[in-house]
C-alpha positions as CSV (number, residue, x, y, z in Angstrom):
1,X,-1.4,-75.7,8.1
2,X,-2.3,-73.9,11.4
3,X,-2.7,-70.4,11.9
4,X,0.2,-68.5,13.5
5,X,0.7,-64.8,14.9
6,X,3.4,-63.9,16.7
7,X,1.6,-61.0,18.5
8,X,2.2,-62.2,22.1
9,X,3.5,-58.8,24.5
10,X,2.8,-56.5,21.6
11,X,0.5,-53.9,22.6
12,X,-3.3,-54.6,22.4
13,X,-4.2,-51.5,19.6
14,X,-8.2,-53.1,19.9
15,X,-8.1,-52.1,23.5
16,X,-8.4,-48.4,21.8
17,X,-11.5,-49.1,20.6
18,X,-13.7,-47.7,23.9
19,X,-11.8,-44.6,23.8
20,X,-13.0,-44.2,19.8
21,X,-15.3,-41.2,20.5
22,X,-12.5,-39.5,22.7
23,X,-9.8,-40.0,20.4
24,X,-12.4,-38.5,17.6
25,X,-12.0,-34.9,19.8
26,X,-8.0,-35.4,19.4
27,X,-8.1,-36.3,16.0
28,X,-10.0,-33.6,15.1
29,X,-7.9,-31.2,17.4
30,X,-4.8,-32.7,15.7
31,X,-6.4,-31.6,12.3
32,X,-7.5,-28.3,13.6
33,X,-3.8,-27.5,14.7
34,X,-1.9,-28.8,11.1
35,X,-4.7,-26.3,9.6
36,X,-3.3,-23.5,11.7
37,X,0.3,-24.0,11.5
38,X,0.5,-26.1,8.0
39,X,2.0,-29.0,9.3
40,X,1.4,-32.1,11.3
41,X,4.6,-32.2,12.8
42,X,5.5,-28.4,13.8
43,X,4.7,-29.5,17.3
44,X,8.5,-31.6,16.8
45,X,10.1,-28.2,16.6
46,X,9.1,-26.0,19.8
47,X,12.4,-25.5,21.0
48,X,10.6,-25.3,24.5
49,X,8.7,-28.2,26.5
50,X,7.3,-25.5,29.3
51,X,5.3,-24.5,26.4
52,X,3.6,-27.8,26.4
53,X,3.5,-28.5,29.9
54,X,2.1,-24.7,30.2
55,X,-0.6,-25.8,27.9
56,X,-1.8,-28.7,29.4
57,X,-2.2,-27.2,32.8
58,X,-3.9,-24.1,31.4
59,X,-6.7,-26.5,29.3
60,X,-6.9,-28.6,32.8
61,X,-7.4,-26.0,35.1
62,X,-10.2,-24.1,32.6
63,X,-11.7,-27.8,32.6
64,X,-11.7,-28.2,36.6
65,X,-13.2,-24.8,36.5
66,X,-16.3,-25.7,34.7
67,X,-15.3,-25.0,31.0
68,X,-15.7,-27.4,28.6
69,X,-14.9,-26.2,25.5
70,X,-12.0,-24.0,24.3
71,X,-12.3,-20.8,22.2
72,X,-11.3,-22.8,19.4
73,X,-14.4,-25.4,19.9
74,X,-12.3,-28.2,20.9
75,X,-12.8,-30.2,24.7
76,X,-10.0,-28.8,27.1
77,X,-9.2,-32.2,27.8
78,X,-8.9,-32.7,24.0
79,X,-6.1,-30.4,24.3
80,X,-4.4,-32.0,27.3
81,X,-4.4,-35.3,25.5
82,X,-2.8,-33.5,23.1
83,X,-0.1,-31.8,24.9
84,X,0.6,-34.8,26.9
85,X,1.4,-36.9,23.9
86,X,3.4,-34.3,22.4
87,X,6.0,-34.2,25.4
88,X,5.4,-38.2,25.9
89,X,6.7,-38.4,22.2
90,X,9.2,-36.0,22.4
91,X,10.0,-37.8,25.6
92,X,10.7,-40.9,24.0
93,X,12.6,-39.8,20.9
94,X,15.1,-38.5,23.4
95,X,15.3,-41.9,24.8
96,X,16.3,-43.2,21.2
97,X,18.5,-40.4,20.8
């Protein structure tokens, strides 16, 4: 018997594993925010995406400023990863809608 995966065109997860140390600072943003609002998925329900988008360019422009580190001890890029993947999500569920 020979071995046989059909993985061809699925996505590459193991590429992930240089970005390991970055995604560490989402996770752990991720964890931080569940912890604050007592759910992993209350960022589903904002019935408002400018929120997001307001977000992400407030964490980016602190970061382009010379700020590192939010008053929450998370990376400012941290928290544009996060907001980005929030409206990329919420972007595609709409698609599947």
């Amino acid at each position: 018997m020979t071995f046989q995966k059909h993985d061809s065109g699925k996505p590459p997860i193991s590429y992930l594993g240089q970005f390991y140390p970055a995604l560490g600072e989402v996770a752990s943003l991720l964890r931080h925010g569940h912890e604050k609002y007592g759910k992993d998925d209350n960022w589903k329900h904002c019935p408002d995406l400018r929120r997001y988008r307001d977000a992400l360019g407030r964490h980016y422009l602190q970061y382009t400023g010379g700020e590192k580190i939010d008053e929450s001890g998370h990376h400012h890029l941290a928290a544009v990863v996060v907001n980005a993947l929030f409206l990329l999500m919420l972007d595609k569920e709409s698609d599947d809608a």
